[in-house]
VOTORGU-695156 format. One line per field, with one value per residue: residue number from 0; x, y, z of N, C-alpha, C, CB in turn. Coordinates in steps of 0.02 Angstrom, whole numbers. Glycine has a CB too. Layout:
N
pos: [NUM / ...]
n_east: [X / ...]
n_north: [Y / ...]
n_up: [Z / ...]
ca_east: [X / ...]
ca_north: [Y / ...]
ca_up: [Z / ...]
c_east: [X / ...]
c_north: [Y / ...]
c_up: [Z / ...]
cb_east: [X / ...]
cb_north: [Y / ...]
cb_up: [Z / ...]
This chain:
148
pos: [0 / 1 / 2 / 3 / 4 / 5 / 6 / 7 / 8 / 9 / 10 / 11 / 12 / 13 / 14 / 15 / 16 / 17 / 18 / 19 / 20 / 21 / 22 / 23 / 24 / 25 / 26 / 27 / 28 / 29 / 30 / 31 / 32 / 33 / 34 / 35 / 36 / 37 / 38 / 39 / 40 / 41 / 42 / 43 / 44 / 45 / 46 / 47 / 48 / 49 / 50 / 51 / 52 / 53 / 54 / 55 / 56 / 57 / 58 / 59 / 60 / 61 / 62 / 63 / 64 / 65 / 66 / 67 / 68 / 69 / 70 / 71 / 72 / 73 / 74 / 75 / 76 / 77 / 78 / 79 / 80 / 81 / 82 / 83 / 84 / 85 / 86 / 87 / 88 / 89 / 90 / 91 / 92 / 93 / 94 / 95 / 96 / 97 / 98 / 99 / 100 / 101 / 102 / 103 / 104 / 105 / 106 / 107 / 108 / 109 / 110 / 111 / 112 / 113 / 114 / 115 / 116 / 117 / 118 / 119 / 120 / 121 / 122 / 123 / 124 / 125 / 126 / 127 / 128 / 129 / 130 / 131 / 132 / 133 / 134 / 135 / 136 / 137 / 138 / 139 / 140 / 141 / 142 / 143 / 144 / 145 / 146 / 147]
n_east: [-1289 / -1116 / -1106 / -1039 / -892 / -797 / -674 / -530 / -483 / -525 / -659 / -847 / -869 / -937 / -970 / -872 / -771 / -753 / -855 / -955 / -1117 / -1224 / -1203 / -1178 / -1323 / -1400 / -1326 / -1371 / -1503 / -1631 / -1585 / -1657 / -1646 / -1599 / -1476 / -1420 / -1270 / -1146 / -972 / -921 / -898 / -881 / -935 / -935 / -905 / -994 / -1061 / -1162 / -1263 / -1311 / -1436 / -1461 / -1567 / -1621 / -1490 / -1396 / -1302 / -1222 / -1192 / -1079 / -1047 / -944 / -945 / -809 / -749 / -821 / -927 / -924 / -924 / -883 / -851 / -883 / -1009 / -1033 / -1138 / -1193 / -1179 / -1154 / -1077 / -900 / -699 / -581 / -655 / -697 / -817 / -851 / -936 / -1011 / -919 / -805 / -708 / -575 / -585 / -581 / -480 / -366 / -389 / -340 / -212 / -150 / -180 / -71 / -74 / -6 / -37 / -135 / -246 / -342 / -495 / -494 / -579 / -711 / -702 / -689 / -795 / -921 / -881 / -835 / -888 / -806 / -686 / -604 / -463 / -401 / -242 / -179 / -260 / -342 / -490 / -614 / -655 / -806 / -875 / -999 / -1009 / -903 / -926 / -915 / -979 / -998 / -926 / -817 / -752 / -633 / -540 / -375 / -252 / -166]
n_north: [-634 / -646 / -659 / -749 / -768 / -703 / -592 / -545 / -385 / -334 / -351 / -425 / -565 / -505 / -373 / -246 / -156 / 6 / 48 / 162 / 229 / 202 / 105 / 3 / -3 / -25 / -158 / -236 / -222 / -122 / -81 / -176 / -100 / 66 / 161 / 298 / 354 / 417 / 416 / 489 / 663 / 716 / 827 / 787 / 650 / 542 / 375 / 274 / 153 / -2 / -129 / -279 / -385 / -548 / -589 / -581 / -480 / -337 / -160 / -38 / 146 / 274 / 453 / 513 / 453 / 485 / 426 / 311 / 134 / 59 / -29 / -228 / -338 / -498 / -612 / -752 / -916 / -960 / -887 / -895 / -910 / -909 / -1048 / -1094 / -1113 / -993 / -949 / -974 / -1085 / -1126 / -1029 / -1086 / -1148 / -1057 / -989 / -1091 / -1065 / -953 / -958 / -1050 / -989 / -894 / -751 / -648 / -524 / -513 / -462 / -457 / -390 / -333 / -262 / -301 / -429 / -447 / -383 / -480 / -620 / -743 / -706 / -615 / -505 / -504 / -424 / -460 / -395 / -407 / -450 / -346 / -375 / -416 / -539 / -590 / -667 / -750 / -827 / -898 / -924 / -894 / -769 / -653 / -590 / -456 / -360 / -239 / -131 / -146 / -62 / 61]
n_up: [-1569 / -1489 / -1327 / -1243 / -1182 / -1075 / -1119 / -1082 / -1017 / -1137 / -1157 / -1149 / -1252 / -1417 / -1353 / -1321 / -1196 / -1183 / -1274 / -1359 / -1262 / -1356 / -1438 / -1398 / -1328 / -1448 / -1468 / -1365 / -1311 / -1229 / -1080 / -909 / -815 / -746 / -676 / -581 / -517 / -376 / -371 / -274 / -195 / -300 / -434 / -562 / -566 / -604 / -624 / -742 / -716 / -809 / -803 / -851 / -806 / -831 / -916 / -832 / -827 / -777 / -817 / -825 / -856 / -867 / -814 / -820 / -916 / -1029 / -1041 / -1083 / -1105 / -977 / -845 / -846 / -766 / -739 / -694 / -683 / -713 / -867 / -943 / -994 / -937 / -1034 / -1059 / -953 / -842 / -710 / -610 / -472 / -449 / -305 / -180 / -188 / -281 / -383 / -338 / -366 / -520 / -540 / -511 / -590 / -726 / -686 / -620 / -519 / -449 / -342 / -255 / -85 / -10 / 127 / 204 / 181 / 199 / 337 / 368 / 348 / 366 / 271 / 158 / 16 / -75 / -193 / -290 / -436 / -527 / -618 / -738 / -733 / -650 / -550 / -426 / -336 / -192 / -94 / 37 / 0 / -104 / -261 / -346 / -428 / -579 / -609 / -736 / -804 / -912 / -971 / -913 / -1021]
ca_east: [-1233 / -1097 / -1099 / -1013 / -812 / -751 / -594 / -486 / -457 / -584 / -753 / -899 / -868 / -950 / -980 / -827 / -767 / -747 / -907 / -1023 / -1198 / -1287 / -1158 / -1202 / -1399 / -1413 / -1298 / -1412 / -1566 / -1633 / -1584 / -1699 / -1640 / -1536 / -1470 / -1342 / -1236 / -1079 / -941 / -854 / -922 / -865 / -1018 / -904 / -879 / -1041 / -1075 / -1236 / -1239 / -1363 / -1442 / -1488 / -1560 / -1610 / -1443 / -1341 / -1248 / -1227 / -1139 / -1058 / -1021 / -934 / -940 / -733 / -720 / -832 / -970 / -881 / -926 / -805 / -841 / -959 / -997 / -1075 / -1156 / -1209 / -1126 / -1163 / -1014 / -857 / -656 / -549 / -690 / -725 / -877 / -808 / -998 / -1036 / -844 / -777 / -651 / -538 / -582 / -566 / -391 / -316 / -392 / -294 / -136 / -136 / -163 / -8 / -85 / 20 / -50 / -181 / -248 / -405 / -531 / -496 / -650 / -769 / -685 / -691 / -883 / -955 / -859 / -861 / -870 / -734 / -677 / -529 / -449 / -351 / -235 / -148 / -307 / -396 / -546 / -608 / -710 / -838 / -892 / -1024 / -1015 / -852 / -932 / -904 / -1050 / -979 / -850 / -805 / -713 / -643 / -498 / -306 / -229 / -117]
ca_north: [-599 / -694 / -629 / -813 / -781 / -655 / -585 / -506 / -308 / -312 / -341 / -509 / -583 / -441 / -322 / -215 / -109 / 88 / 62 / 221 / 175 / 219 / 65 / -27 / -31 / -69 / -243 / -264 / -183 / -83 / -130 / -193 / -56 / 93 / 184 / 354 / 371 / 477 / 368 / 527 / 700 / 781 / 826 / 759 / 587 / 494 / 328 / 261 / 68 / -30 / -198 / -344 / -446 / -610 / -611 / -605 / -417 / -267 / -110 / 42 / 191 / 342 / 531 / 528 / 422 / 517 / 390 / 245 / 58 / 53 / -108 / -259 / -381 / -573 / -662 / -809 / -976 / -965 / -855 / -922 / -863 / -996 / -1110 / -1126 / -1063 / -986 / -920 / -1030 / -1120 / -1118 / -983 / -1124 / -1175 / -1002 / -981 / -1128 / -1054 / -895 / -980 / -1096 / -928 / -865 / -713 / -637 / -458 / -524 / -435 / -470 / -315 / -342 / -242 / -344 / -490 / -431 / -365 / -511 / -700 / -797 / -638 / -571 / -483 / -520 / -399 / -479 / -340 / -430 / -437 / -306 / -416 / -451 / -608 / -569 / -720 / -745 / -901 / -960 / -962 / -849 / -758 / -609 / -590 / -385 / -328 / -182 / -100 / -154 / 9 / 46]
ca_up: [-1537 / -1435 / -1245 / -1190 / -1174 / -1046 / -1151 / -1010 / -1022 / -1209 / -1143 / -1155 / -1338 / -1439 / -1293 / -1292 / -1161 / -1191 / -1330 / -1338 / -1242 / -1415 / -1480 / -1321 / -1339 / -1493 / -1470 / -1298 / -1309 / -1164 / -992 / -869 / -753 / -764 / -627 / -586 / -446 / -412 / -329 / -228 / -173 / -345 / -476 / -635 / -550 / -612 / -643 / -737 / -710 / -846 / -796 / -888 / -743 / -865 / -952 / -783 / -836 / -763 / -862 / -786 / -905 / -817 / -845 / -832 / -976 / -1077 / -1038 / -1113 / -1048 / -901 / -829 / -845 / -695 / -746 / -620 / -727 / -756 / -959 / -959 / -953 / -961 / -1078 / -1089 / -885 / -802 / -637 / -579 / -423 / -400 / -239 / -200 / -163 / -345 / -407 / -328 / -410 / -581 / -558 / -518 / -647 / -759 / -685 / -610 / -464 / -426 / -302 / -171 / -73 / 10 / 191 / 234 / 155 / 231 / 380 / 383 / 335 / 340 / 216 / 103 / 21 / -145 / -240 / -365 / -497 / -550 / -678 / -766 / -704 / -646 / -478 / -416 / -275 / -167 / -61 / 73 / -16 / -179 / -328 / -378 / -476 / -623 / -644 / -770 / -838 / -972 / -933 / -930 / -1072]
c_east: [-1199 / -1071 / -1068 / -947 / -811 / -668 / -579 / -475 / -500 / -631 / -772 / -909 / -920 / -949 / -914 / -820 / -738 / -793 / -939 / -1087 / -1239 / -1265 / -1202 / -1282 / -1420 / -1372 / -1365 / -1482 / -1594 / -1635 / -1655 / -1716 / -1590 / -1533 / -1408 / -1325 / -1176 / -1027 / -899 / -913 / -908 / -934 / -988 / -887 / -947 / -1051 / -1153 / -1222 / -1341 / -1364 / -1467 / -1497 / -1558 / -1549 / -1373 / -1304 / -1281 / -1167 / -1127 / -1027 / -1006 / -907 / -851 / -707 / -772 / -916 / -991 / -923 / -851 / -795 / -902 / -942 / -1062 / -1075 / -1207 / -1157 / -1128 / -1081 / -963 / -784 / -620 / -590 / -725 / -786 / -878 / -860 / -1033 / -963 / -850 / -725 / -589 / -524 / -572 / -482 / -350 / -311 / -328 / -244 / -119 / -149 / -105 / -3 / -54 / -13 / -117 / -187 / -344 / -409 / -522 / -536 / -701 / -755 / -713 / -785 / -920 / -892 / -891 / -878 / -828 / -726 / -628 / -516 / -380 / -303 / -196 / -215 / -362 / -500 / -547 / -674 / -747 / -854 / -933 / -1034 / -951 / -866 / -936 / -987 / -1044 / -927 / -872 / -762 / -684 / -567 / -435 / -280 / -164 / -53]
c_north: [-647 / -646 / -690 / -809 / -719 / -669 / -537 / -444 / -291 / -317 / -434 / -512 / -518 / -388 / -309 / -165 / -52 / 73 / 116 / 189 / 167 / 121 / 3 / -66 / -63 / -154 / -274 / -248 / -149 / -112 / -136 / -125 / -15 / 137 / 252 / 368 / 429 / 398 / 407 / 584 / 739 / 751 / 782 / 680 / 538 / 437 / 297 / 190 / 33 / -118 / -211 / -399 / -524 / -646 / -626 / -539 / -369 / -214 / -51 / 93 / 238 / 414 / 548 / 511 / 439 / 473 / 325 / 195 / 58 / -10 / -145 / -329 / -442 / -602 / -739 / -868 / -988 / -934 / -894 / -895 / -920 / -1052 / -1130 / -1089 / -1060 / -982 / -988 / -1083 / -1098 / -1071 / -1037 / -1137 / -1110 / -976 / -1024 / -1110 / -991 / -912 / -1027 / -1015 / -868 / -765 / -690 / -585 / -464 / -485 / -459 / -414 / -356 / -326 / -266 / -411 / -513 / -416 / -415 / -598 / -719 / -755 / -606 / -559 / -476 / -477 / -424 / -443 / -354 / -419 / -395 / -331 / -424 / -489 / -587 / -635 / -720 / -825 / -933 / -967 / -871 / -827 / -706 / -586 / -504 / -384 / -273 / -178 / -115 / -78 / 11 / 94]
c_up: [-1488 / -1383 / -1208 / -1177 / -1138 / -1069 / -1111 / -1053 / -1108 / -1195 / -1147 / -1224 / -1380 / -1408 / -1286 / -1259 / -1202 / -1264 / -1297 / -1296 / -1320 / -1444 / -1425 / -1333 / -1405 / -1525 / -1421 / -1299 / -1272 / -1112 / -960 / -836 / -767 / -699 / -642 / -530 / -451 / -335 / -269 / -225 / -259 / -416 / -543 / -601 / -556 / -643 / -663 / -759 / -763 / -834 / -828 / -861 / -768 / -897 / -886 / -780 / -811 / -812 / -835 / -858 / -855 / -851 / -858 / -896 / -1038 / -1098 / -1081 / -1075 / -1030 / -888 / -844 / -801 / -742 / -670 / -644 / -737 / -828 / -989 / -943 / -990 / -968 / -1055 / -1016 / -871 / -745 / -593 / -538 / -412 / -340 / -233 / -194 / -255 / -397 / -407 / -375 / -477 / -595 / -551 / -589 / -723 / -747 / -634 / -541 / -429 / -391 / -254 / -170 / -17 / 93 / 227 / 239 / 181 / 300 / 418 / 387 / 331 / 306 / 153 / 94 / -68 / -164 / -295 / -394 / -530 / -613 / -742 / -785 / -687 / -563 / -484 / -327 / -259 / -115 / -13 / 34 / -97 / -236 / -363 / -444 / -508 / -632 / -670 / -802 / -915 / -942 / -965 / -962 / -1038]
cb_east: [-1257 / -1041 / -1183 / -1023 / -756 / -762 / -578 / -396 / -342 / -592 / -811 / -990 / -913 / -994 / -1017 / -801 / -734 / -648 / -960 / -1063 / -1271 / -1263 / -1052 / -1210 / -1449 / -1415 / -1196 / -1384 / -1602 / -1678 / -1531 / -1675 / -1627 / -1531 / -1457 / -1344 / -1200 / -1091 / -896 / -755 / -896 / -749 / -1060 / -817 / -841 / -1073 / -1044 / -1295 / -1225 / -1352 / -1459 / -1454 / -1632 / -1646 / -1430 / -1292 / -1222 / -1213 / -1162 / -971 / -1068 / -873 / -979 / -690 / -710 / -760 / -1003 / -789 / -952 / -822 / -823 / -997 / -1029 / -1029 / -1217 / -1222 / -1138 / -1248 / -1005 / -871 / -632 / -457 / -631 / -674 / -942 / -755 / -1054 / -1112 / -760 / -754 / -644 / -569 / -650 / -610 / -363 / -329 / -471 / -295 / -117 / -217 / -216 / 9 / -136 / 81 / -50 / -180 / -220 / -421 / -639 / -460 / -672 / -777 / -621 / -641 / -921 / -997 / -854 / -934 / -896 / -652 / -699 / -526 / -448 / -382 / -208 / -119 / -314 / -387 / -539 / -603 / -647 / -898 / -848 / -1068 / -1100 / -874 / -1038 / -852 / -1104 / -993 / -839 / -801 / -717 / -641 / -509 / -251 / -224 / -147]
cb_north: [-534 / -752 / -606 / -888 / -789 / -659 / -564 / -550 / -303 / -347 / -276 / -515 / -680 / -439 / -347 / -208 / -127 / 134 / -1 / 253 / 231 / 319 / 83 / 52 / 27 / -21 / -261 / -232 / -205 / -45 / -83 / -246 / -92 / 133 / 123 / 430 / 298 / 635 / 320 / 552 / 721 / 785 / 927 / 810 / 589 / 514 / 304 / 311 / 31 / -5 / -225 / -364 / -442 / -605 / -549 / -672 / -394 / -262 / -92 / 29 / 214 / 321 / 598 / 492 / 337 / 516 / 427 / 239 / -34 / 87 / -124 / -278 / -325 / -638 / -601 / -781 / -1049 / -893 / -795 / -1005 / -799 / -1026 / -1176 / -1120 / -1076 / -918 / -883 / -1079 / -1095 / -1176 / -909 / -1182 / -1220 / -960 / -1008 / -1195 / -1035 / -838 / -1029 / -1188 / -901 / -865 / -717 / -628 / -405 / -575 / -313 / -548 / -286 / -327 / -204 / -346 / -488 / -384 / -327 / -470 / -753 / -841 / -592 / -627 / -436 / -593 / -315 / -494 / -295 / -521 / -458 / -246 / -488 / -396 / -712 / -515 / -749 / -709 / -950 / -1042 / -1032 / -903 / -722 / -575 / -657 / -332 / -342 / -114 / -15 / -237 / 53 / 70]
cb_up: [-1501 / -1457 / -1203 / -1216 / -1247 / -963 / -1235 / -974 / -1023 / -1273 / -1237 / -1113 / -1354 / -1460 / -1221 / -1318 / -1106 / -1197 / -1352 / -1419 / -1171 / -1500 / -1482 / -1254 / -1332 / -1537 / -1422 / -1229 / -1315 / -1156 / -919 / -828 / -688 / -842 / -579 / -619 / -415 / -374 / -374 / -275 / -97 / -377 / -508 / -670 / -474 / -626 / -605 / -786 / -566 / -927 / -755 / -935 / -690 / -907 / -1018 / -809 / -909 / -678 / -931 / -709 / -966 / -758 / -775 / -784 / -963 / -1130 / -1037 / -1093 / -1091 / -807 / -751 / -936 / -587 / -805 / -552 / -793 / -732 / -996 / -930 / -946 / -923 / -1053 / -1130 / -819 / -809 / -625 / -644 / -465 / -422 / -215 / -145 / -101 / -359 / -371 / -248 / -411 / -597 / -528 / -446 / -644 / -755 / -784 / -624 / -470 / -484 / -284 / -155 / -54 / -34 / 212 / 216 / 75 / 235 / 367 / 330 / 271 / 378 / 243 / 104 / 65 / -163 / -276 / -368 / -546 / -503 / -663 / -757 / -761 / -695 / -405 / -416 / -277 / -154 / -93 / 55 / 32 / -183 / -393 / -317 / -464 / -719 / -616 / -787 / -767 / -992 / -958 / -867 / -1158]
């Protein structure tokens, strides 16, 4: 199975976003770890997030979407998006990637900036992707569905 190309707004080279979980496990096999949260006070707003700590992935499926794969977060340098492997750049070296991809609809989490220096989370909205960084350095690629 190839899990090495983050294809923007389709998923990690076979791994496509909005697959069933049934579709899901049997590409991956059973997570490490599975978890269920709710992201708001309302009972229909659940998220159950599936890890794959060795491979670097996490997987969110959510009760809104019918319990679709929503998003999936790499934290691995194996992965990489047109041929780079962003996991551990510099945000310095991350920035220039997204400009040179043309990407304008930047914003960065001012909270998280703020809480912690030297931590900060970038959402990509052109892409729908954000890059988390810890100390300056890129630790986590999320992705999800570009909305049609």
């Amino acid at each position: 199975m190839n899990l090495k190309e983050i294809n923007i707004g389709m998923g990690l080279g076979d791994l496509k976003l909005d697959s069933p979980r049934e579709t899901v496990e049997a590409l991956m096999g059973k997570p490490f770890e599975k978890e269920k949260y709710n992201l708001s006070e309302l009972e229909e707003d659940a998220t159950e997030a599936w890890h794959y700590d060795e491979q670097g992935i996490s997987l969110s499926f959510d009760e809104e979407n019918n319990w679709l794969l929503t998003s999936i977060a790499v934290s691995s340098d194996q992965y990489t998006l047109d041929g780079v492997a962003l996991i551990g750049k510099s945000k310095k070296e991350a920035l220039l990637f997204i400009e040179k991809k043309g990407w304008k609809d930047v914003e960065e989490d001012e909270e998280i900036a703020n809480e912690e220096p030297g931590n900060s989370l970038l959402h990509i909205n052109d892409a729908s992707m954000s890059f988390w960084f810890v100390d300056d350095v890129l630790t986590e690629i999320q992705l999800g569905a570009i909305p049609a």
